[in-house]
C-alpha positions as CSV (number, residue, x, y, z in Angstrom):
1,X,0.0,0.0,0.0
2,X,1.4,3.6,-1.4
3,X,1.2,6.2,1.0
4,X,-0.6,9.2,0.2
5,X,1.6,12.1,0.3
6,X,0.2,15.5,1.7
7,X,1.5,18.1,-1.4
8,X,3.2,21.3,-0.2
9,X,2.7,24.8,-0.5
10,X,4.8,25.5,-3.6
11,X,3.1,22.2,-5.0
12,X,-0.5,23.7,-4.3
13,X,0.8,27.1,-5.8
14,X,2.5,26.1,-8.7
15,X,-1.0,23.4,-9.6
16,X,-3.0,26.8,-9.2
17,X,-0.8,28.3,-11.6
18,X,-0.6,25.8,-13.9
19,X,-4.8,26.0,-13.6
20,X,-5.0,30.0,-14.3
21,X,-2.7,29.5,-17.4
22,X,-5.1,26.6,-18.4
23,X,-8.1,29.1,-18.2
24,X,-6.8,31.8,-19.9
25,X,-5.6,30.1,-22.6
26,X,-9.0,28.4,-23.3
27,X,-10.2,31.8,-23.0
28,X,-7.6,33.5,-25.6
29,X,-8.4,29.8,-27.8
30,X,-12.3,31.0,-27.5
31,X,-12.0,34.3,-28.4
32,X,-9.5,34.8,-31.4
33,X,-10.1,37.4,-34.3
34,X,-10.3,34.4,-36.8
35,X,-12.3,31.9,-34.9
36,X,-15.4,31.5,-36.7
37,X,-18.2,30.9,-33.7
38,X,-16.5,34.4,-32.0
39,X,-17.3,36.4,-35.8
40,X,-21.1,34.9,-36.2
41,X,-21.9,35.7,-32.6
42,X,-20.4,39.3,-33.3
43,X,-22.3,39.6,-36.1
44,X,-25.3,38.6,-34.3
45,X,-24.3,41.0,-31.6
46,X,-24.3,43.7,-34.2
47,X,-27.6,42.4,-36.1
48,X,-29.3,42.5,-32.8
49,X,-27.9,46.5,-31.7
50,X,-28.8,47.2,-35.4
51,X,-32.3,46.3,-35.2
52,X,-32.7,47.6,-32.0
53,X,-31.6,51.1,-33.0
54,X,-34.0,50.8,-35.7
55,X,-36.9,49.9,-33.3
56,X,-35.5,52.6,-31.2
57,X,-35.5,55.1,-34.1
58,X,-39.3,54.0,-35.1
59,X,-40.0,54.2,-31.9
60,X,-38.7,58.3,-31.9
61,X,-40.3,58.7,-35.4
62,X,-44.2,57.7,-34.2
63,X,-43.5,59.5,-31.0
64,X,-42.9,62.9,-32.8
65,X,-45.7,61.9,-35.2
66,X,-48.2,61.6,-32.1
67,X,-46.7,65.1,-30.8
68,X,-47.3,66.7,-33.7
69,X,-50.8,65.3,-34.3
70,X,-51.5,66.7,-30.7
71,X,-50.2,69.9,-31.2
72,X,-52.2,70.1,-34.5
73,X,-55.2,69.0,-32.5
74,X,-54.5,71.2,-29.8
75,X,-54.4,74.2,-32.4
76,X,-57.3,73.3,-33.5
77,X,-59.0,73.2,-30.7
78,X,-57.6,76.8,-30.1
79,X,-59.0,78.1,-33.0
80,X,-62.5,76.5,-32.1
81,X,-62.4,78.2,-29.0
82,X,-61.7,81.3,-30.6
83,X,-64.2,81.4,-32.8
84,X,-66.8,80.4,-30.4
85,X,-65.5,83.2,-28.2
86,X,-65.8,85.6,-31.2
87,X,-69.6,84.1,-31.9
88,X,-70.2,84.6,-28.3
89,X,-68.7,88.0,-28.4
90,X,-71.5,88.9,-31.3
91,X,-73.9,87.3,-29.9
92,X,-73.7,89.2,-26.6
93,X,-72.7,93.0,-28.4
94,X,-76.2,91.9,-30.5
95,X,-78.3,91.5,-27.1
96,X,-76.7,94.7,-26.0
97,X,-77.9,96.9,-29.0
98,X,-81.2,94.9,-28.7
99,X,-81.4,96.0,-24.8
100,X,-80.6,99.2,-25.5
101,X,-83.3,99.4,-28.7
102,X,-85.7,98.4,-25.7
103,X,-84.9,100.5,-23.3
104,X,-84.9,103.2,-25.3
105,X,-88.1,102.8,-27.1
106,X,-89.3,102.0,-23.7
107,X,-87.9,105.2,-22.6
108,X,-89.8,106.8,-25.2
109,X,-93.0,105.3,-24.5
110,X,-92.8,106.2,-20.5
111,X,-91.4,109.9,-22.0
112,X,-95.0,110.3,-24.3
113,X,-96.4,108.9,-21.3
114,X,-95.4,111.4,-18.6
115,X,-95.9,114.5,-21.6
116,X,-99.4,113.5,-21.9
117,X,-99.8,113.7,-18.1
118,X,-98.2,116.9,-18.1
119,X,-100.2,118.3,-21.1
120,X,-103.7,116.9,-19.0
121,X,-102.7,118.1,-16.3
122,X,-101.9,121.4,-17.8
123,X,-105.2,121.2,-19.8
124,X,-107.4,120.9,-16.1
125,X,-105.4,123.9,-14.6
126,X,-106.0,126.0,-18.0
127,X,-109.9,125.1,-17.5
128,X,-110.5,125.8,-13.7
129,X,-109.1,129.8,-14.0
């Protein structure tokens, strides 16, 4: 029966070493220029950002569209407003001239109205002296 021999420190260091190098050259081996699987998933990388900026870009485009349409609707609605305010402007300057046509007539009536009393009353005085 072998006996199992403890390894030392600089064993241990010098397996961990050996381990790191191991790694990184898997690493290096996985990601060279001309390695075929590393260019299709850059390419794929770069399809994906590609469309996404497109998306991105659509995305800007129909947002401006809708801003636009709103600001065309809110002009709109502006105008609208003005106009009605306009209408309601004639409307009420109409009624006003109206108003005044009455109370001027009316005026005129309670005028030949208070004349006449006068003109009776001036008519009795004339016939008692």
């Amino acid at each position: 029966m072998g006996g199992f021999k403890d390894p030392d420190f600089l064993q241990r260091q010098s397996a961990a070493a050996n381990a790191k190098k191991a790694a990184l050259e898997r690493y290096r081996a996985g990601t060279a220029a001309d390695n075929p699987t590393v260019a299709e998933r850059a390419a794929a990388r770069q399809a994906v950002a590609t469309a996404r900026e497109e998306r991105a870009a659509a995305r800007l485009a129909a947002k401006e569209a809708a801003a636009l349409a709103a600001a065309k609707e809110v002009e709109r609605a502006r105008e609208a407003a003005k106009e009605a305010a306009r209408e309601a402007a004639a409307v009420a300057e109409r009624e006003r001239a109206e108003q005044a046509a009455r109370e001027a007539a009316l005026e005129g009536e309670r005028k030949a109205a208070r004349d006449a009393r006068y003109a009776a009353r001036k008519g009795r005085q004339k016939k008692k002296k």
